[in-house]
C-alpha positions in Angstrom: -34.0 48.3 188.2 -33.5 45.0 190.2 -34.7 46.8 193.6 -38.1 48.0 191.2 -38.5 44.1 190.0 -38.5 43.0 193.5 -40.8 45.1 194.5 -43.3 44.0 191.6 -42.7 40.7 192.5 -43.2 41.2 196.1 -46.5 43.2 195.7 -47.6 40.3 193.0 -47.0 37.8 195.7 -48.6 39.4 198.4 -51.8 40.0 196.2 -52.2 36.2 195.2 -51.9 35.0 198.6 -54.3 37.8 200.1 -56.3 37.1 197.1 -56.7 33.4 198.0 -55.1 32.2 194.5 -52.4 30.2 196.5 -55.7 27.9 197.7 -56.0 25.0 195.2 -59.4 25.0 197.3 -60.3 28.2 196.4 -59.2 28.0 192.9 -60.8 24.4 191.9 -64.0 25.8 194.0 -63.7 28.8 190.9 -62.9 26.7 188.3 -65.9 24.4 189.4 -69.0 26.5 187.5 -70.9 23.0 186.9 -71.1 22.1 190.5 -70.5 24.6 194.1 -69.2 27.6 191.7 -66.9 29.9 194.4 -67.7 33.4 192.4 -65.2 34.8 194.8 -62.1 35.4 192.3 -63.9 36.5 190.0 -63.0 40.1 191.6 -59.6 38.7 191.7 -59.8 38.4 188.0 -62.1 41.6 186.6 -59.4 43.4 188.8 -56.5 42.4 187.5 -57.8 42.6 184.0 -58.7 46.7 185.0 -55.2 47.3 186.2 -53.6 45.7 183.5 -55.2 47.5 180.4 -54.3 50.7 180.3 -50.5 49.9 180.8 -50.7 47.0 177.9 -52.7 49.5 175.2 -49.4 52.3 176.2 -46.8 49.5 176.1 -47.7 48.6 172.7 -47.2 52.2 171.6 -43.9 51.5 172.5 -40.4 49.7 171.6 -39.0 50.4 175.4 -40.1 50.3 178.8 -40.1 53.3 181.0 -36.7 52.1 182.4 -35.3 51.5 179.2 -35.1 48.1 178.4 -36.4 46.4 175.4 -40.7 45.8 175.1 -40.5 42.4 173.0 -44.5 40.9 172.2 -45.0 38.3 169.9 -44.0 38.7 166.4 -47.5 37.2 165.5 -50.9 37.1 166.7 -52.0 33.9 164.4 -53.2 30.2 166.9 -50.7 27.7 166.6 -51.1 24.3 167.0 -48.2 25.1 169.4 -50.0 27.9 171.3 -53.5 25.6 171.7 -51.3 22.2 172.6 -49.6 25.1 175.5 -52.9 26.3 176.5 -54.5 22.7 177.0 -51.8 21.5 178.9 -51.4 24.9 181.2 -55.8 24.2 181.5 -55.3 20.9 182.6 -53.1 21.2 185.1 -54.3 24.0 186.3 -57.8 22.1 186.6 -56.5 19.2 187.9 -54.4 21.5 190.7 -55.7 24.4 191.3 -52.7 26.1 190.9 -50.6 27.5 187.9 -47.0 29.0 188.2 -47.1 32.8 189.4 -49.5 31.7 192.5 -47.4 28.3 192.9 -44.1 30.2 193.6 -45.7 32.5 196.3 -47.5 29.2 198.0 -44.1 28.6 198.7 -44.6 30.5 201.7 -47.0 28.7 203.5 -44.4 25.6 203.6 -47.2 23.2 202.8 -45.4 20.5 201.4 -47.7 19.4 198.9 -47.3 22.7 197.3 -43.3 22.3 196.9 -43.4 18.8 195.4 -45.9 20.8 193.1 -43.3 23.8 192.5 -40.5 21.2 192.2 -42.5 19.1 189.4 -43.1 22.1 187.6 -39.6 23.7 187.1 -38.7 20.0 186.3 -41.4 20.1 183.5 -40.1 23.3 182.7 -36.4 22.7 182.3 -37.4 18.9 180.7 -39.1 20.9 178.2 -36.6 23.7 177.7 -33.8 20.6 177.2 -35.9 19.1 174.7 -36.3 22.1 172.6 -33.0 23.1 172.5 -31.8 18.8 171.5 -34.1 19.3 168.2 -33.5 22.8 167.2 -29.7 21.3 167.5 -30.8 18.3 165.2 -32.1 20.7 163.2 -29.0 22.5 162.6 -27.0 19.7 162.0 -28.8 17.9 159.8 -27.9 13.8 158.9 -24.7 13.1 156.6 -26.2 12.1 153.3 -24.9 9.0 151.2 -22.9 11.9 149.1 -21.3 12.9 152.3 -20.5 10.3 154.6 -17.1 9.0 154.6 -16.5 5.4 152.9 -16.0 2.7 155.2 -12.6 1.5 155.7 -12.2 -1.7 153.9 -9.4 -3.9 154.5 -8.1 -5.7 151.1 -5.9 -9.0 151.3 
């Protein structure tokens, strides 16, 4: 199984940086329809929206994948507040970038170093954001003493 991920990964790599999606350029140029619009991964797009269907419509027939392991999609399909505050943010940065995290991990390659302080700010975000969840779904758990049950103060009598 790890030897078939790798090879997913590798081919997913290899198609964003053939594709040009590891060019903020390119990208911003796409992203840009209100001024010199680049059309050009728009193929890019359609494409992987082609290959992707058919195997989506059969995965959600099923509870495992082909190799066994467990198919988990989201429970719900109702917008959040949580899912549009995501989306904005992932919009933004990609906007303001040109790059979003699949593509940003195989521009890596290129040893630009603008693109690893990029990489590097990301996972930061990521594991800021991942420490933050966990510290209030801790608080959560663990919710204030109340006056009922917090321990008297010890009081010293002459």
């Amino acid at each position: 199984m790890n030897k078939l991920a790798f090879i997913s990964g590798l081919l997913f790599g290899l198609g964003v940086l053939l594709s040009g999606m590891t060019d903020p350029d390119k990208v911003l140029g796409f992203l840009n329809i209100a001024g010199a619009w680049d059309p050009s991964l728009l193929l890019v797009l359609v494409t992987a929206v082609l290959v992707a269907f058919v195997p989506m419509q059969l995965a959600q027939r099923r509870s495992t994948s082909l190799l066994g392991e467990p198919i988990a999609f989201p429970d719900t399909r109702s917008i959040t507040t949580r899912l549009i505050l995501g989306s904005v943010v992932f919009g933004v940065g990609w906007g303001m970038t040109g790059l979003c995290p699949g593509p940003s991990l195989a521009a890596l390659a290129t040893l630009h170093p603008a693109l690893w302080l990029f990489f590097a700010s990301m996972v930061v975000g990521m594991v800021g954001f991942e420490l933050w969840q966990r510290a209030a779904a801790a608080q959560i758990r663990t919710p204030a003493p109340t006056a009922r049950s917090a321990k008297p103060a010890l009081t010293v009598e002459p």
